[in-house]
N, C-alpha and C positions, 0 to 999 in steps of 0.2 A: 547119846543123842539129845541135840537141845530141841525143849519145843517153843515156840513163838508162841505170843502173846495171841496172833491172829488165831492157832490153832486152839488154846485154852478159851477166846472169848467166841470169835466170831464162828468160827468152828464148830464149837459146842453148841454156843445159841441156833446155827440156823439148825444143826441135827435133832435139838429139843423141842422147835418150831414146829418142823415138818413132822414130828411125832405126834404133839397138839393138834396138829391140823388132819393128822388121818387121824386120830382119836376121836375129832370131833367131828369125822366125816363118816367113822361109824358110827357114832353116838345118834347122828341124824338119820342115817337109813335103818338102824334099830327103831328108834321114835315113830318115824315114816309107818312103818312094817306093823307096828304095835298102836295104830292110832295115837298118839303122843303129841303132843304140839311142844315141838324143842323150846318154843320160851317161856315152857311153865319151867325148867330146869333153870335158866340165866340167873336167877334170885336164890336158888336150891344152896343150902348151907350144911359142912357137914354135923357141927353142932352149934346152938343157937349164938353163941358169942364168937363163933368163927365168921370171914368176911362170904358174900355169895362166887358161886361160878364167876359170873360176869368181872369180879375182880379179880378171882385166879387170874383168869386168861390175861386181863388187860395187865398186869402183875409181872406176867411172863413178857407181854411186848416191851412192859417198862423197862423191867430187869436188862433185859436186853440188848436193844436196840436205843434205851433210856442210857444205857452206859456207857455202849459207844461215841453216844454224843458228850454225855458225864466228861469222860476223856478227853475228847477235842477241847471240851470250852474249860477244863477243870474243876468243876462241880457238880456232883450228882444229887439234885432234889429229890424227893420223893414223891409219888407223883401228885399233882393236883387233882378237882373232880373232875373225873370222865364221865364221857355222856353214856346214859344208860344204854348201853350197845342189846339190843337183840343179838337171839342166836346167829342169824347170817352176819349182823353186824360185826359179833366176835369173830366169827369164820374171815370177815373181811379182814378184819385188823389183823390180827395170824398172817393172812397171804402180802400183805400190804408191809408188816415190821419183816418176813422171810424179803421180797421182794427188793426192799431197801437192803437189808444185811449182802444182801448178794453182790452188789456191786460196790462193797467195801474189799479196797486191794489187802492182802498181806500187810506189803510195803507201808500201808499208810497206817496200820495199827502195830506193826512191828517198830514203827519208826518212834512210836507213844510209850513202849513200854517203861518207862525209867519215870515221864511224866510225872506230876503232884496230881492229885485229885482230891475235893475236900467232900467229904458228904456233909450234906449240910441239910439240919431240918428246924427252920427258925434259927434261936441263937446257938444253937447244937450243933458246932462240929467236929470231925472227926480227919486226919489228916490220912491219908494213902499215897501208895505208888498205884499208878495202873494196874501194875502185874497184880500187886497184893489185895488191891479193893477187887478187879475180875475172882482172882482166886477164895479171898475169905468173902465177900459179899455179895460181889455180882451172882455169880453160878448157884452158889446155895441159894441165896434167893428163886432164880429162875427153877430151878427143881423143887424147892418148897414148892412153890405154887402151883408148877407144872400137875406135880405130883397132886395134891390135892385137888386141882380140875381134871384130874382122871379117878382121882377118889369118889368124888363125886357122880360122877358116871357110873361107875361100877356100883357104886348105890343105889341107882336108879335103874339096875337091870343090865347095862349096856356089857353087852359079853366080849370084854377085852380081857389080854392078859400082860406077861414083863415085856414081850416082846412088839407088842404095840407101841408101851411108852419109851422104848429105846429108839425107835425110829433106825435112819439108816445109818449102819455104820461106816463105819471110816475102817475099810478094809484095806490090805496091804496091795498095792497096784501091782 
């Protein structure tokens, strides 16, 4: 069985998405529940030279929904400053980069696979195929982060486990 490029990127990202976003939809009725105001968390790091929440999550849209575009145009930057998102703000963004990924066809990222894509950070770059930069940088990236905005959470109390950050799977129809 071959898998498509659609099912490795856009696939993976919106199931990682939608796991962020119920992660972080219990992380706010924990908070809620426990007097907590979610955007003392958005800055919360897990050690002092690690980046905050608010960058995981935005990390994860970039990774993303950052690479799908990476792909159309042939370059993937890394991202610029984002604005400092509050907690709904990152809830936004989450439903907002899902939202957009949804209405990406198969066809139109199946049809990219073979593509050049340069990652480029200044005069630094790095040459790929679609398939290869999804595979070795995109995805690792989005689960780094992923994973470390749920790290984060569970630091802070929030009673999650594996099966929150798997989100839903892709079960056999």
């Amino acid at each position: 069985m071959a898998t498509s490029l659609y099912d490795l990127s856009v696939a993976s990202y919106l199931q990682t998405l939608g796991a962020l976003s119920g992660v972080m939809e219990r992380a706010h009725a924990h908070f809620t529940a426990n007097n907590v105001d979610p955007n003392e968390i958005v800055e919360t790091r897990l050690f002092h030279d690690m980046l905050p929440f608010r960058f995981q999550v935005q990390s994860v849209t970039h990774h993303s929904l950052g690479t799908i575009e990476g792909i159309k145009q042939g370059t993937f930057l890394p991202p610029g400053s984002s604005p400092a998102h509050d907690y709904a703000g990152l809830q936004k963004l989450v439903a907002d980069t899902r939202d957009t990924l949804v209405k990406v066809t198969p066809a139109e990222i199946n049809a990219l696979e073979d593509r050049d894509i340069i990652f480029q950070m200044r005069d630094f770059k790095l040459p790929f195929t679609a398939a290869n930069f999804v595979l070795s940088f995109s995805l690792p990236n989005v689960h780094f982060h992923a994973t470390t905005a749920y790290d984060i959470l569970r630091m802070k109390g929030v009673p999650l486990g594996k099966r929150d950050y798997m989100g839903q799977l892709r079960m056999k129809r």
